[in-house]
C-alpha positions in Angstrom: 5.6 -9.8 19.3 5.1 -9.2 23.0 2.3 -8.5 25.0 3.9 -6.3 27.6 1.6 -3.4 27.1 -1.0 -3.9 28.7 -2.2 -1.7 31.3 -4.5 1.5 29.8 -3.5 5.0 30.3 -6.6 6.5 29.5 -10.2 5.1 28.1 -10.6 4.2 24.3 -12.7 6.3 22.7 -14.2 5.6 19.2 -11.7 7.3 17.2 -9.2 4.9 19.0 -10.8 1.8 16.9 -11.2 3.8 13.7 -7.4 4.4 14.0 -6.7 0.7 14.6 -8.1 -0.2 11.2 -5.2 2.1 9.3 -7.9 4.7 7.8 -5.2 6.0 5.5 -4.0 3.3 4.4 -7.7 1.8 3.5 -8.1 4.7 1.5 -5.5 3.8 -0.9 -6.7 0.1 -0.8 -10.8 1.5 -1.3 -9.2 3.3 -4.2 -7.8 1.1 -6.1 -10.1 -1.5 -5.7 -12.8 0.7 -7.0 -10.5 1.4 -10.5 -10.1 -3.1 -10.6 -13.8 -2.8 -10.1 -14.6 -0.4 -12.9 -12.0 -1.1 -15.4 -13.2 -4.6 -15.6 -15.9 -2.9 -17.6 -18.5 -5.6 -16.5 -22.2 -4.1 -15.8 -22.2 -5.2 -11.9 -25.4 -3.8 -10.2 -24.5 -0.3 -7.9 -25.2 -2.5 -4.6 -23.4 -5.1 -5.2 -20.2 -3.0 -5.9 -21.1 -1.1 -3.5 -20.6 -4.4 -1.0 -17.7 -5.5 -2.5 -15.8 -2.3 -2.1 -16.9 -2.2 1.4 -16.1 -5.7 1.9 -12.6 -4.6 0.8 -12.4 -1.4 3.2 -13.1 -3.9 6.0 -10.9 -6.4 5.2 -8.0 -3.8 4.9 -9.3 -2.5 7.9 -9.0 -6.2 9.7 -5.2 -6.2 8.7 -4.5 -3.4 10.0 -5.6 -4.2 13.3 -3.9 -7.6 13.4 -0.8 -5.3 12.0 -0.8 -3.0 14.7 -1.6 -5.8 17.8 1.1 -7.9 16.7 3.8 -5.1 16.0 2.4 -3.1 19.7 6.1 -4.0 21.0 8.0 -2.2 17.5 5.7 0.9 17.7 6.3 1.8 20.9 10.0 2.0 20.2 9.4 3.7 17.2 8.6 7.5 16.8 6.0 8.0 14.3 4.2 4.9 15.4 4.6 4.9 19.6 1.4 7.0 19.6 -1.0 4.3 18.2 -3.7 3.0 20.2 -2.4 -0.2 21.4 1.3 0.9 22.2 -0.1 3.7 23.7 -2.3 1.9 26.0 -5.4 3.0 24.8 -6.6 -0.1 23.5 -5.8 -3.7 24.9 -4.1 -5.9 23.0 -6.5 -9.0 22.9 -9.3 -6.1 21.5 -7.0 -5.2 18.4 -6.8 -8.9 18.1 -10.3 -9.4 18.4 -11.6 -7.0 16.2 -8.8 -7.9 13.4 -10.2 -11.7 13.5 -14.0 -10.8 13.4 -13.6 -8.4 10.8 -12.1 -10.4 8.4 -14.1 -13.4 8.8 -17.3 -11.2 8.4 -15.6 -9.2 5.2 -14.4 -12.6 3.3 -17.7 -14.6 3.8 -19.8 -11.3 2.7 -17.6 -11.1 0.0 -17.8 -14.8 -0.8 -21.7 -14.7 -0.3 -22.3 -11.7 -1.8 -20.0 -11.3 -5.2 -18.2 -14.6 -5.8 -15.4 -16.8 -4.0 -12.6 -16.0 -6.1 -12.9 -12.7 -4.7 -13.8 -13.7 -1.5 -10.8 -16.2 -1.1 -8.5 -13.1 -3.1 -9.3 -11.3 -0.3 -8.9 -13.8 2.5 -5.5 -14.4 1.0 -4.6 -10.7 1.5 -5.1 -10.0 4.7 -3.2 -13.5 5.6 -0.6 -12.5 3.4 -0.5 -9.2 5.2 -1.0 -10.4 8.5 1.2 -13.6 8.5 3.3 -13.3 5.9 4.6 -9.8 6.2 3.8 -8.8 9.6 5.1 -11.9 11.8 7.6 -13.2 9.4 9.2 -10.9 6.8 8.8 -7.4 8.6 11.2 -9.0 11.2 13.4 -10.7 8.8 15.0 -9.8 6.0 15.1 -6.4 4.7 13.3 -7.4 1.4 10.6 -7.1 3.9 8.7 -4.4 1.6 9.5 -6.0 -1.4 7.3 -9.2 -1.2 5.4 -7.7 1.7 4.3 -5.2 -1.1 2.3 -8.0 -3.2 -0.9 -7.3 0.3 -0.8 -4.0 -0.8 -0.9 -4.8 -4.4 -4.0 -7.1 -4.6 -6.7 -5.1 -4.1 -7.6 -4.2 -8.0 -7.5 -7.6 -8.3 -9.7 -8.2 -6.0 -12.1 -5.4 -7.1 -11.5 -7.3 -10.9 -12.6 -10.4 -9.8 -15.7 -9.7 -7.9 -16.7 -7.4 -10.9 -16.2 -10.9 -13.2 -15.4 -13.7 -11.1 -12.0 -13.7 -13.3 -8.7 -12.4 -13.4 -7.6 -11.2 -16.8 -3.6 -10.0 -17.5 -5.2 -6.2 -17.4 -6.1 -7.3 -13.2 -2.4 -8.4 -12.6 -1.1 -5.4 -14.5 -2.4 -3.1 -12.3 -1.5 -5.2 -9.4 2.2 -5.4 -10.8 2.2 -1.8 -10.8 1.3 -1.6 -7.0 4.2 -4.2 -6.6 6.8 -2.4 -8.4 6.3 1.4 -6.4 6.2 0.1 -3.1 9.9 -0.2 -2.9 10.8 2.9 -4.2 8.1 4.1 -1.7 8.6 2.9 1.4 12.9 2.8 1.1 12.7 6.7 0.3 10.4 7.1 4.0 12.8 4.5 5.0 15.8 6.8 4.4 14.6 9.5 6.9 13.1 7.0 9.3 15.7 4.6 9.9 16.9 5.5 13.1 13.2 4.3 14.5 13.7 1.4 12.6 17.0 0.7 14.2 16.0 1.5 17.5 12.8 -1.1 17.0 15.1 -4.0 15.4 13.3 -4.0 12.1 15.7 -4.9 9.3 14.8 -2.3 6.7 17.0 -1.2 3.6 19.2 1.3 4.8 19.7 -0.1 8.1 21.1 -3.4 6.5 22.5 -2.2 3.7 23.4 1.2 4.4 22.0 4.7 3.1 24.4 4.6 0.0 23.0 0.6 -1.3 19.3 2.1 -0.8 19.5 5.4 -3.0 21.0 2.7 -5.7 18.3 0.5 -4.9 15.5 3.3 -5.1 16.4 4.3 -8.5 16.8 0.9 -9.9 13.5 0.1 -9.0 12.1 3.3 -10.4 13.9 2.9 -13.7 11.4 -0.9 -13.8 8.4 0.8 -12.3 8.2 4.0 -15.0 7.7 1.8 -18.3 5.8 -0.4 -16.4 3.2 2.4 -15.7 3.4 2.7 -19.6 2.0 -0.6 -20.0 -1.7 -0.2 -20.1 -1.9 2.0 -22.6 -0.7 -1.3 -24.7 -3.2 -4.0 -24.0 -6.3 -1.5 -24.2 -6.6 -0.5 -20.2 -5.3 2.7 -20.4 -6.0 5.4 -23.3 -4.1 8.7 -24.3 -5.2 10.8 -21.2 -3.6 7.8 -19.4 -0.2 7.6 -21.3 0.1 10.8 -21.2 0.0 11.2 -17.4 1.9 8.2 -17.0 5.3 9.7 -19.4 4.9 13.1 -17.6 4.5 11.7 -14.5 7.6 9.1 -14.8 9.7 11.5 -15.8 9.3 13.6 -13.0 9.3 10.6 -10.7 12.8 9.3 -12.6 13.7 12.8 -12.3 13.2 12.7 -8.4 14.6 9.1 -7.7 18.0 10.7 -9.7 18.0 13.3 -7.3 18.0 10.5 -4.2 20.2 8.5 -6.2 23.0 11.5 -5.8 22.0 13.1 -2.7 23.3 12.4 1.2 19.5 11.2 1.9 19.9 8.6 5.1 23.3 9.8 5.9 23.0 11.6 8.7 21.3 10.6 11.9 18.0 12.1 13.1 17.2 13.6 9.8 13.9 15.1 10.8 13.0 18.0 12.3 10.9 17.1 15.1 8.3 13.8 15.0 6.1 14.7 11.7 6.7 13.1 8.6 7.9 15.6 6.3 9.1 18.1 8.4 12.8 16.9 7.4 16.3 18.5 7.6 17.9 19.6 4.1 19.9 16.2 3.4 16.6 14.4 3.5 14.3 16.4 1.4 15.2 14.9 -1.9 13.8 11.3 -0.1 11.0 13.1 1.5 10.1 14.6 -2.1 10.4 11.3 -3.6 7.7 9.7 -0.8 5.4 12.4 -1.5 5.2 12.5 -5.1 5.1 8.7 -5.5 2.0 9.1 -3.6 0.9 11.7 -5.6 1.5 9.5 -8.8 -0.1 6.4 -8.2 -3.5 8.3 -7.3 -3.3 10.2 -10.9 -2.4 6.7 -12.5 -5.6 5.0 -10.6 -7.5 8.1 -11.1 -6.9 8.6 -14.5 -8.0 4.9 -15.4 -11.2 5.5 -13.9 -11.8 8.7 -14.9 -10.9 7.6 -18.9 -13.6 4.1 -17.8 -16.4 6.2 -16.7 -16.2 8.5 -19.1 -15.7 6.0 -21.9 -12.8 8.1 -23.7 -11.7 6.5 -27.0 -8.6 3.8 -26.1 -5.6 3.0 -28.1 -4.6 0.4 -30.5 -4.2 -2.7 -28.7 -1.3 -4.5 -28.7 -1.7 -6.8 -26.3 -4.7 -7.9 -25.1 -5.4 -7.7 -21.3 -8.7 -9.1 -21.0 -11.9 -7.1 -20.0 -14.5 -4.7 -21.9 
């Protein structure tokens, strides 16, 4: 990390701040702590959920600002990032820092106050995790950065679980350990059309330590874990028949896709995009750009199909294993 941006180009503006806290990526995290929440099937009182998802939102928002003040030196070397607030001078370091700090202190003691301390301290773990773990140690690394950098990303059900309960049943982890297991093949197929900003920023990700080749392997043999993992809740009474079904339709198309990355030139070349815009990718990257996109589009029919089958109360499955929860 260095602190050798400094000097503003132009006023922060609102919007500036909003964008420190990683608004898309707090969607995801709001998302899929509401489904934790709600499939814990415990009767929690509308306000109080209400807090602890927000509680949540903030924390993930707190992460992201430590995220983007410590890695200020990386985004500005790095294309799709160089236009962030901080690297782009819009916002001082020592504010990202600031707000980062304040807003998880005020997000874990509501939470704690609020809900309970296991999900108070669940959370607090996160965005250290996240923070600490993954942004000043393993993003700089090793290039199983994503892999155990994934398990911030992952908590948030869990979190959403335990505030509902003030436990953490198998069903909690499950949904967490499906989290865990799509981030790789996630992030190693942006990875793939990204790398030369990677390079250029000294991060170690897959294909720039391993090579293009070792990464479309690696993709599809974490795809090949993730898919019948996804199966899993309709076994120990989370998910129903809705839910298995979009889960076997929806891994084969996503096994289907990591194939097609697995066989492809995806990463070869260098400068696979287009211009600066994510998907907006030359033909030998599109079967990785494909991959990114509808691995986004899965785990939101996954999450949404849990709480859709919860709050309608559709008839489950035979369980086989019991996960814990109503």
């Amino acid at each position: 990390m260095t602190s050798a941006i400094t000097t503003s180009r132009a006023p922060a503006r609102w919007q500036d701040y909003v964008q420190l806290l990683k608004p898309r990526v707090m969607s995801l995290v709001v998302f899929t702590a509401l489904t934790g929440l709600v499939c814990a099937g415990q009767p929690i009182h509308p306000l109080l959920g209400a807090v602890a998802v927000l509680c949540i939102a903030v924390g993930a928002g707190a992460s992201g600002a430590l995220n983007m003040w410590y890695d200020a030196d990386i985004d500005a070397r790095m294309r799709r990032t160089r236009g962030r607030p901080v690297p782009a001078g819009r916002v001082q370091g020592a504010d990202a820092l600031g707000l980062g700090v304040t807003l998880s202190l005020l997000s874990v003691m509501f939470m704690g106050i609020a809900l309970n301390w296991l999900a108070a301290g669940l959370l607090a773990f996160t965005i250290f995790f996240y923070a600490v773990v993954y942004t000043m140690w393993l993003k700089r690394w090793t290039a199983q950065n994503i892999v155990i950098g994934g398990l911030a990303g992952a908590l948030p059900p869990v979190i959403g679980w335990a505030a509902a309960t003030g436990s953490v049943p198998l069903n909690a982890w499950l949904l967490c350990a499906i989290i865990f297991m799509w981030t790789p093949p996630h992030f190693w197929a942006l990875s793939l059309y990204t790398s030369e900003d990677y390079e250029k920023a000294g991060v170690p990700m897959m294909p720039v330590v391993a090579g293009a080749a070792s990464t479309r392997r690696q993709i599809f043999i974490y795809s090949l874990l993730f898919v019948p993992l996804c199966l899993a809740p309709a076994a120990t009474g989370l998910g129903g028949a809705v839910y298995l079904g979009v889960a076997g339709l929806g891994g084969l198309a996503f096994l289907a896709l990591a194939w097609k990355v697995r066989r492809s030139s995806a990463g070869d070349s260098a400068d696979p995009r287009n211009d600066g815009r994510l998907y907006d990718v030359k033909a030998g990257a599109k079967d990785a750009r494909n991959l990114f996109a509808f691995s986004i589009l899965y785990l939101t029919l996954l999450f949404a199909t849990l709480l859709a089958e919860k709050l309608l109360d559709l008839p489950g499955l035979p369980v086989l294993i019991h996960g814990g929860g109503a």
